[in-house]
C-alpha atoms as one frame of an Amber mdcrd trajectory, in Angstrom:
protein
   9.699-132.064 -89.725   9.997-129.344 -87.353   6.797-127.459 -88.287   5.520
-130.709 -86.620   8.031-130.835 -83.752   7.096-126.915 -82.739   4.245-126.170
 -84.620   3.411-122.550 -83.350   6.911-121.636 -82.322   7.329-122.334 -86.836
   4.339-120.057 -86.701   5.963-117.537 -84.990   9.307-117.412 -87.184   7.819
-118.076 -89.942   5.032-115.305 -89.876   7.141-112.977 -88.138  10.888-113.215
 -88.693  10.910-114.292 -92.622  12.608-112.748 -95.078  11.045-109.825 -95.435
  10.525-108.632 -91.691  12.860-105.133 -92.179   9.634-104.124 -95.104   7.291
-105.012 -91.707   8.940-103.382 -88.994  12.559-101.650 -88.348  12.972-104.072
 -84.850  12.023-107.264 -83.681   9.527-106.114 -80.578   6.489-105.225 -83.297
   6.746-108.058 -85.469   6.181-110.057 -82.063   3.408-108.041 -80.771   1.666
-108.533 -84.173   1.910-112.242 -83.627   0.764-111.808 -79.821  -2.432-109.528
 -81.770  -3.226-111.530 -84.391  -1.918-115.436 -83.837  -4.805-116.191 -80.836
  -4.545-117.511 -77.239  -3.352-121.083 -78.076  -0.775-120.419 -80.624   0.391
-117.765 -78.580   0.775-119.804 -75.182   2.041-122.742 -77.205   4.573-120.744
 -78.751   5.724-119.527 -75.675   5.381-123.188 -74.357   7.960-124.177 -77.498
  10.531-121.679 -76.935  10.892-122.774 -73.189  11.502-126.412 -74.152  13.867
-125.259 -76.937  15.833-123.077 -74.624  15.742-125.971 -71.766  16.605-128.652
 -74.221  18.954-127.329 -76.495  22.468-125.703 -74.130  24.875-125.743 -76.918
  24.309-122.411 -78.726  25.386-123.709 -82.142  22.956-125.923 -81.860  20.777
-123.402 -81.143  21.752-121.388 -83.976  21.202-124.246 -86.745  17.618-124.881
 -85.304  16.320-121.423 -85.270  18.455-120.167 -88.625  18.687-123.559 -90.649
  15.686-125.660 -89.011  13.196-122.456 -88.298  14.385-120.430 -91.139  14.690
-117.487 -89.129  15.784-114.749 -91.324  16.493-112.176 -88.344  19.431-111.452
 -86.692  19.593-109.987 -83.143  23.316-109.797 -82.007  23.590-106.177 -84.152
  21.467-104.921 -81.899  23.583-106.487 -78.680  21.400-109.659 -78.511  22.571
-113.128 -78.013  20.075-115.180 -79.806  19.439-117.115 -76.582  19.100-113.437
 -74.790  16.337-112.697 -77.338  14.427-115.727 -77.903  14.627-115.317 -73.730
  12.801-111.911 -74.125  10.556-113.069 -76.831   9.195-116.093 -74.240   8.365
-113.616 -71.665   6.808-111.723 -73.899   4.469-114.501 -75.074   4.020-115.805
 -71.792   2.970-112.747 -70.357   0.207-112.615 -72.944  -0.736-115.912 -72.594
  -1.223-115.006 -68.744  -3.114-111.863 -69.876  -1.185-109.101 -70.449  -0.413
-107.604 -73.423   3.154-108.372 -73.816   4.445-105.585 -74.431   6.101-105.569
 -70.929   7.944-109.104 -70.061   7.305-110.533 -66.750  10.321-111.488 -64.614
Protein backbone atom coordinates (compact mmCIF):
# COMPACT_ATOMS: atom_id res chain seq x y z
CA UNK A 1 0.00 0.00 0.00
CA UNK A 2 1.38 3.32 -0.42
CA UNK A 3 0.80 4.60 3.14
CA UNK A 4 3.56 1.92 3.55
CA UNK A 5 5.63 2.84 0.48
CA UNK A 6 5.73 6.81 1.72
CA UNK A 7 4.50 6.74 4.99
CA UNK A 8 4.89 10.51 6.03
CA UNK A 9 4.72 11.94 2.56
CA UNK A 10 0.61 9.95 3.04
CA UNK A 11 0.87 11.94 6.23
CA UNK A 12 1.36 14.97 4.64
CA UNK A 13 -1.55 14.67 1.92
CA UNK A 14 -3.56 13.10 3.86
CA UNK A 15 -3.55 15.56 6.93
CA UNK A 16 -3.11 18.44 4.85
CA UNK A 17 -4.50 18.32 1.32
CA UNK A 18 -7.86 16.12 2.01
CA UNK A 19 -10.99 16.98 1.13
CA UNK A 20 -11.73 19.54 3.13
CA UNK A 21 -8.45 21.76 2.98
CA UNK A 22 -10.45 25.11 1.34
CA UNK A 23 -12.63 24.95 5.24
CA UNK A 24 -8.64 24.96 6.63
CA UNK A 25 -6.98 27.44 4.67
CA UNK A 26 -7.77 29.55 1.29
CA UNK A 27 -3.96 28.32 -0.23
CA UNK A 28 -1.76 25.57 -0.02
CA UNK A 29 1.43 27.41 1.87
CA UNK A 30 -0.57 27.22 5.52
CA UNK A 31 -1.88 23.90 5.35
CA UNK A 32 1.97 22.98 4.86
CA UNK A 33 3.32 25.08 7.54
CA UNK A 34 0.73 23.46 9.90
CA UNK A 35 2.19 20.12 9.01
CA UNK A 36 5.90 21.59 9.35
CA UNK A 37 4.27 22.94 13.19
CA UNK A 38 2.58 20.19 14.24
CA UNK A 39 3.83 16.74 12.30
CA UNK A 40 7.55 16.71 14.32
CA UNK A 41 11.19 16.55 13.09
CA UNK A 42 11.09 12.99 11.61
CA UNK A 43 7.90 13.05 9.78
CA UNK A 44 8.77 16.27 8.58
CA UNK A 45 12.39 15.38 7.18
CA UNK A 46 11.00 12.07 5.98
CA UNK A 47 8.38 13.69 4.16
CA UNK A 48 10.61 15.85 2.55
CA UNK A 49 12.92 12.74 2.07
CA UNK A 50 9.63 11.05 0.12
CA UNK A 51 8.82 13.78 -2.12
CA UNK A 52 12.51 13.89 -3.45
CA UNK A 53 12.46 10.18 -4.35
CA UNK A 54 8.96 10.61 -5.85
CA UNK A 55 10.02 13.53 -7.95
CA UNK A 56 13.48 11.62 -8.90
CA UNK A 57 11.72 8.40 -9.58
CA UNK A 58 8.66 9.15 -11.16
CA UNK A 59 9.53 11.66 -14.83
CA UNK A 60 6.34 10.96 -16.55
CA UNK A 61 3.89 13.54 -15.13
CA UNK A 62 0.81 11.36 -15.61
CA UNK A 63 2.29 9.16 -13.64
CA UNK A 64 2.81 11.62 -11.34
CA UNK A 65 -0.62 12.76 -11.37
CA UNK A 66 -2.27 9.17 -10.64
CA UNK A 67 0.15 8.73 -7.59
CA UNK A 68 -0.44 11.94 -5.85
CA UNK A 69 -4.44 12.28 -6.99
CA UNK A 70 -5.45 8.46 -7.26
CA UNK A 71 -2.60 6.74 -5.02
CA UNK A 72 -2.18 9.82 -2.31
CA UNK A 73 -5.68 10.98 -2.55
CA UNK A 74 -4.69 14.41 -2.86
CA UNK A 75 -7.75 16.43 -3.05
CA UNK A 76 -5.87 19.82 -4.02
CA UNK A 77 -5.27 21.22 -7.11
CA UNK A 78 -2.42 23.69 -7.84
CA UNK A 79 -2.35 24.48 -11.65
CA UNK A 80 -5.41 27.30 -10.93
CA UNK A 81 -3.12 29.02 -9.19
CA UNK A 82 -0.24 28.65 -12.17
CA UNK A 83 1.33 25.53 -10.55
CA UNK A 84 2.45 22.46 -12.28
CA UNK A 85 1.98 19.79 -9.78
CA UNK A 86 5.66 18.87 -10.15
CA UNK A 87 6.40 22.88 -9.69
CA UNK A 88 4.53 22.62 -6.35
CA UNK A 89 5.31 19.43 -4.82
CA UNK A 90 9.03 21.09 -5.87
CA UNK A 91 8.19 24.08 -3.53
CA UNK A 92 6.56 22.00 -0.94
CA UNK A 93 10.13 19.80 -0.63
CA UNK A 94 12.05 22.87 -0.04
CA UNK A 95 9.85 23.89 2.23
CA UNK A 96 10.11 20.72 4.35
CA UNK A 97 13.62 20.43 3.87
CA UNK A 98 14.38 23.70 5.01
CA UNK A 99 12.64 22.85 8.26
CA UNK A 100 14.11 19.75 8.62
CA UNK A 101 17.55 21.73 8.38
CA UNK A 102 16.12 24.24 10.90
CA UNK A 103 14.35 26.84 9.56
CA UNK A 104 10.98 27.42 9.68
CA UNK A 105 9.93 26.83 6.22
CA UNK A 106 8.27 29.39 5.50
CA UNK A 107 11.10 30.58 3.14
CA UNK A 108 12.41 27.61 0.66
CA UNK A 109 16.04 27.20 0.35
CA UNK A 110 17.52 27.15 -3.16
Amino acid sequence: MIEERYPSLWRLISSCFHQDWDLEASTWEPLVQRFIATAGAETVTGAARELGQVLQSVADNDELHELVYDELGCAYDPRPNGLEVRDWLEQIRLRLHAASMGGKGSEPAG
